[in-house]
C-alpha positions, 0 to 999 in steps of 0.5 A, spaced: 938 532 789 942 534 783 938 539 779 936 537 772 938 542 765 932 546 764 931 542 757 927 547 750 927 543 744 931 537 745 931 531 741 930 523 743 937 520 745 940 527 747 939 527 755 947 525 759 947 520 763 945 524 769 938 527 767 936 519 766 938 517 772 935 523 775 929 522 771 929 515 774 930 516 781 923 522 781 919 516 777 921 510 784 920 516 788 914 514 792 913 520 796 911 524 789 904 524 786 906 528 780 913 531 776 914 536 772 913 536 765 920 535 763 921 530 767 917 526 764 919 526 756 926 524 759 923 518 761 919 517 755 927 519 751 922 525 747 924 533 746 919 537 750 916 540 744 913 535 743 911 532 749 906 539 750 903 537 743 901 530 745 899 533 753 895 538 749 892 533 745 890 529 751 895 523 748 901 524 753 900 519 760 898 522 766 899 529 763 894 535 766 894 543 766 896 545 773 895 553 771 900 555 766 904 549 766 903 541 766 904 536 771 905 528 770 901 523 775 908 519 776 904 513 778 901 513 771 906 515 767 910 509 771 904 504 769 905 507 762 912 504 762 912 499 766 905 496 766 902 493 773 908 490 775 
């Protein structure tokens, strides 16, 4: 499986090719219940910055505090995008 960059403060629209196709392929994943956090704000095209603001906030979809980092359920985040398809 291609690895993703390591993504900082990245801005919307700044993510190649591979790491959306990437990030789509972990959302179809059946065999994940979570992914990791910048996973996640590449499928919602958000930096990672804020991404932690709105997860700390309690207003990132299916984001939850897993010790010292944060993990998104794939399954609401994907019903976040995609509704009850």
């Amino acid at each position: 499986m291609p690895e993703v960059t390591r993504i900082t403060n990245r801005t919307p629209n700044t993510y190649s090719v591979e790491e959306k196709e990437e990030a789509h392929k972990q959302l179809h994943d059946e065999t994940r219940e979570v992914m990791h956090m910048s996973i996640a704000c590449i499928l919602l095209d958000i930096g990672l910055a804020p991404g932690y603001a709105l997860a700390r906030k309690g207003d990132f979809p299916g984001a939850k505090r897993v010790g010292d980092s944060w993990k998104v359920s794939r399954s609401v985040l994907k019903e976040f995008l995609y509704g009850n398809n």
